[in-house]
N, C-alpha and C positions, 0 to 999 in steps of 0.2 A: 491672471486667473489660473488656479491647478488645472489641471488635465482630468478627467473623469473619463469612467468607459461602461460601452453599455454591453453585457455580460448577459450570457446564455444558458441555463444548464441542461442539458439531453440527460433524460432517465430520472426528473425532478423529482418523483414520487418516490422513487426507490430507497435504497437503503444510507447507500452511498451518497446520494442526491439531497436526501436531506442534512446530510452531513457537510454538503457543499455549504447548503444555504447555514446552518449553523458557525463557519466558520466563515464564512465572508461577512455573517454579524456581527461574532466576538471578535473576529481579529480586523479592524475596519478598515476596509479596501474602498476607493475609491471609484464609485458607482454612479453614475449617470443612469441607469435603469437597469431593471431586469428581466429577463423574460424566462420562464418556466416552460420545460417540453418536456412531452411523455408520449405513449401512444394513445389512439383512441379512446381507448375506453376510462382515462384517468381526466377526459378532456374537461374540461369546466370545474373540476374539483377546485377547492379554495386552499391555499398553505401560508403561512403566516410566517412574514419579513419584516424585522423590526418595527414588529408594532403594527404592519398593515397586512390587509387580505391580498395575494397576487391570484388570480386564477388561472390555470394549469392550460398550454395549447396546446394542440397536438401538431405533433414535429413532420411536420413536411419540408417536401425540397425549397421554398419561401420561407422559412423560420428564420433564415440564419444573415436577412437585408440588414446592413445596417449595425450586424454583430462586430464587437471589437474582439472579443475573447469567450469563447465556448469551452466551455466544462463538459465532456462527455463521460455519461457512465450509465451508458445501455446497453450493453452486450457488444462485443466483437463481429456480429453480423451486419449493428444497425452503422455501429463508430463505420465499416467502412462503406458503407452507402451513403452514408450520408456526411462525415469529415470530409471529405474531400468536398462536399460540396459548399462546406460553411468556409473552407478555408478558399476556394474560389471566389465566394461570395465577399472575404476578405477581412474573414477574423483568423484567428489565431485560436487554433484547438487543443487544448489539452487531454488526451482521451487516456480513458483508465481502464480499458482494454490491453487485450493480447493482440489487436489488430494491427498495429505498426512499430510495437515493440525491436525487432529483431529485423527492419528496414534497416539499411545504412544511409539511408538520406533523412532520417527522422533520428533526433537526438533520443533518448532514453535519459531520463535526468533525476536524481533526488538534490533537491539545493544546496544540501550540506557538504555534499563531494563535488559535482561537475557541474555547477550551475553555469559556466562558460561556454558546455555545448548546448545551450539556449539559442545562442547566439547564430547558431548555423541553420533554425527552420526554416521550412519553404511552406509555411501556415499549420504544421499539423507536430506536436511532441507529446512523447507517450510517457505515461506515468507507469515506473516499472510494478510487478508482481507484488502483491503485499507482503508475502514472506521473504523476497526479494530486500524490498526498504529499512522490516525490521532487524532483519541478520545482520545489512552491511553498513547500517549508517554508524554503529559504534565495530566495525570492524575499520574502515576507513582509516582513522586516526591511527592506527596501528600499524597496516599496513601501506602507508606513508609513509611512515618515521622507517618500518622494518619490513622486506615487503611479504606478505601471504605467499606460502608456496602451494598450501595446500589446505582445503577446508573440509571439514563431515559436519553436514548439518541434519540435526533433526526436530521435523517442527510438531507443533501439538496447536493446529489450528482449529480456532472457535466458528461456531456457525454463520456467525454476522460474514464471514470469506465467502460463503455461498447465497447471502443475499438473506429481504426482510423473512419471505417464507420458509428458509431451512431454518431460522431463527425462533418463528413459530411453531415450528415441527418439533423442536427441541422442546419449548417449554409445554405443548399441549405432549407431547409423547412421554415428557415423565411425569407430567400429572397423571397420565394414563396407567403410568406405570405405579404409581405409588397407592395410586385408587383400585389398581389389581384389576381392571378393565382394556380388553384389547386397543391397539391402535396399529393403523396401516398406514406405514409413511410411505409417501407419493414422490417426496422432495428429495433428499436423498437416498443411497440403493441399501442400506442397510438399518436395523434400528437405533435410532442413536441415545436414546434412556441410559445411563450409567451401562454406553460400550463407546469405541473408539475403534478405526478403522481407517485402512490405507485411503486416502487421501481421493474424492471423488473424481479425479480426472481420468483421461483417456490414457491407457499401459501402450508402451510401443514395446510390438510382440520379439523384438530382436534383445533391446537390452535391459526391458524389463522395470526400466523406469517410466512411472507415470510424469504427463505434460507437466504437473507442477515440479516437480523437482527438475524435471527437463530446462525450464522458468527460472529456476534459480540457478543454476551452470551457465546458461548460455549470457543472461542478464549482468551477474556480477561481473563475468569478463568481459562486456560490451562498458559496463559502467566505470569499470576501473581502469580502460584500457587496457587488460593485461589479456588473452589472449591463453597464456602459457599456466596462469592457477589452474591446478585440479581439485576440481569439487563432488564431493559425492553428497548426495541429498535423499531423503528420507521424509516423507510428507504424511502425515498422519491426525485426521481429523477428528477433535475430539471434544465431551460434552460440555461446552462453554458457550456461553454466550456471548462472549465479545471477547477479543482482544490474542491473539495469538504468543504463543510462546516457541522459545528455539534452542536448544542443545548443542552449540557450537564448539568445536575443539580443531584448532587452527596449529599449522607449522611455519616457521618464520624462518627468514634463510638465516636470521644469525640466532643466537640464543637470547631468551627473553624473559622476565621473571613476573609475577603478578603485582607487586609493587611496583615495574615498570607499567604495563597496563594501566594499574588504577589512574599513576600522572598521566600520561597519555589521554585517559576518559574523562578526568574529574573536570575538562572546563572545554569537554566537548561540546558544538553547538547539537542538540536533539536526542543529547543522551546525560542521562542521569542516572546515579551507580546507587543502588541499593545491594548492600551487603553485608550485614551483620551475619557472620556465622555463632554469636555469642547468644543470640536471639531465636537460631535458625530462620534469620527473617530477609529472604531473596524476593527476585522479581515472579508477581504473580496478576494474574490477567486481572483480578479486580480491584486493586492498584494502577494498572496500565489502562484502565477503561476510562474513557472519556480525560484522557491528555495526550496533549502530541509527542513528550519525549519518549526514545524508547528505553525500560529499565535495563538496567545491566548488574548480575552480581555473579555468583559463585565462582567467583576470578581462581583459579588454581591452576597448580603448574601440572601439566599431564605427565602424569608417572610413566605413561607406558613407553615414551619416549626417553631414555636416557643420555640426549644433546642436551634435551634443558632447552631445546627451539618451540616446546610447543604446550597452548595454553588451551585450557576447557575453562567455558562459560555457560551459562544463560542469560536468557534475554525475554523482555516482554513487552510486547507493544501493542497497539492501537489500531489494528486492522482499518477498521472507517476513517480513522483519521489519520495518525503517519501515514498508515499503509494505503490509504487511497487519497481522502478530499483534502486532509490538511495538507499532503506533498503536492497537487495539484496547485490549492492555492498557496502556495510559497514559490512555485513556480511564473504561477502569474506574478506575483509580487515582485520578484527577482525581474521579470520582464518592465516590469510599469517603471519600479525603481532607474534601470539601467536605459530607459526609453528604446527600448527594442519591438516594443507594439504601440501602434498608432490609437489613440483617443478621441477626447472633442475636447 
């Protein structure tokens, strides 16, 4: 008889959370049960699982008896109150959180580069930064073959990164806007109707980068092993509703050409090369919306370097799903698969 597992998700209601349950549908994992958690006030709501009603519990310290593997995506406050307790309890957490990221006794994993430090939890692996996932899962292949010395990235992230209500904030604020009627956004600090603006995280007063970019430096060289890349980041939150985009323009220690690239990407696993310049037709969020690869086009050699070591691109991807529930459950997958978490 196969092995089945009974599965958890924290924050079921949410943005992310329903993206869980969506891709444990379409991509079929194997499920012994499921249980749904949120907080109070979500408690009894009904959500629909292939085809049936689950009703939503509220996540206490007893949610998590009897869990094999827990999907967290409730905030950074609750993942650490309560992960360690489901991972005592004696499932296997995947949290999509900034809460154990940047731990060195918790892997940081996207399955398509390091799915081997799976292999070293002690109950609890974190799913990195969304803009994290989408920049480096077709950087990878590259700098494998050639390694990165050096990356500037810059992002143009959509609402869905700040969850279901800035998502709503978005679409009631430019109906507001196009209806010529005031509106006072509550959700994020700025208005966001046809404007864009630095990136809603916390600024550190010394160097001036805000936590997301801070997220992206620290993460890629925890994920790549490397330690010694220099990354400069740029995070900029703008009017989209799903799917983030990224500006990357990368140094290789050798020299490198955009025809090399293209081989390198064309049969990467999570990445797909859209690039017609003859069209002007590259990667754009509503293409990248609702799939898991991430796009990749405007491959060209960076002029301002004259080694000939360095390439600009863009890229688009899937916030909810590369960038959060799909890399979670590839995670699990990668775990079931290699029998690294225990079932019935």
């Amino acid at each position: 008889m196969s092995t089945s597992y009974r599965v958890a998700i924290a924050g079921a209601t949410g943005a992310v959370g329903v993206e869980f349950l969506r891709c444990l549908e379409e991509r079929p994992f194997p499920l012994a049960s499921l249980r749904l958690l949120a907080s109070a006030r979500s408690r009894g709501k009904k959500m629909t699982f292939a085809g049936r009603e689950i009703e939503v519990e509220e996540m206490t310290k007893d949610s998590f008896a009897g869990i094999d593997i827990a999907f967290f995506s409730a905030g950074g406050s609750l993942s650490k109150e309560f992960g360690p307790i489901a991972a005592k309890a004696g499932a296997v957490v995947v949290d999509n959180s900034s809460a154990f990221r940047m731990d060195p006794a918790v892997p940081l994993v996207i399955p398509e580069i390091n799915p081997e430090a799976i292999a070293s939890h002690r109950g609890i692996i974190a799913n990195p930064n969304c803009s994290t996932i989408i920049g480096i899962v077709p950087l990878w292949p590259i700098h494998r073959k050639n390694r990165i010395k050096r990356l500037i990235a810059s992002t143009y992230q959509a609402a869905s990164g700040a969850g279901a209500a800035a998502m709503q904030e978005l679409a009631e604020s430019t109906r507001a806007y196009l209806e010529n009627r005031p509106y006072q956004n509550t959700v994020l600090p700025h208005p966001y109707a046809f404007n864009l603006f630095s990136h809603n995280s916390k600024m550190d007063p010394v160097t001036l980068y805000n936590e997301e970019e801070t997220k992206m430096v620290k993460e890629t060289r925890k994920i790549f092993g490397d330690p010694e890349i220099r990354i400069s980041a740029t995070c900029v939150r703008v009017p989209v509703l799903r799917a983030h985009s990224e500006a990357l323009t990368f140094e290789c220690e050798r020299p490198i050409t955009p025809p090399e690239v293209r081989e390198l990407l064309s049969n990467a696993p999570g990445v797909k090369i859209v690039d017609d310049p003859v069209r002007n037709y590259f990667p754009m969020p509503k293409d990248a919306s609702g799939q898991g690869d991430v796009l990749v086009g405007r491959i060209r050699q960076d002029t301002s370097d004259p080694t000939g070591h360095s390439i600009s691109m863009f890229v688009a991807g899937d916030q909810l799903l590369k960038g959060a529930a799909l890399n979670a459950v590839q995670i699990a997958k990668v775990m079931v698969e290699r029998g690294w978490v225990s079932g019935k």
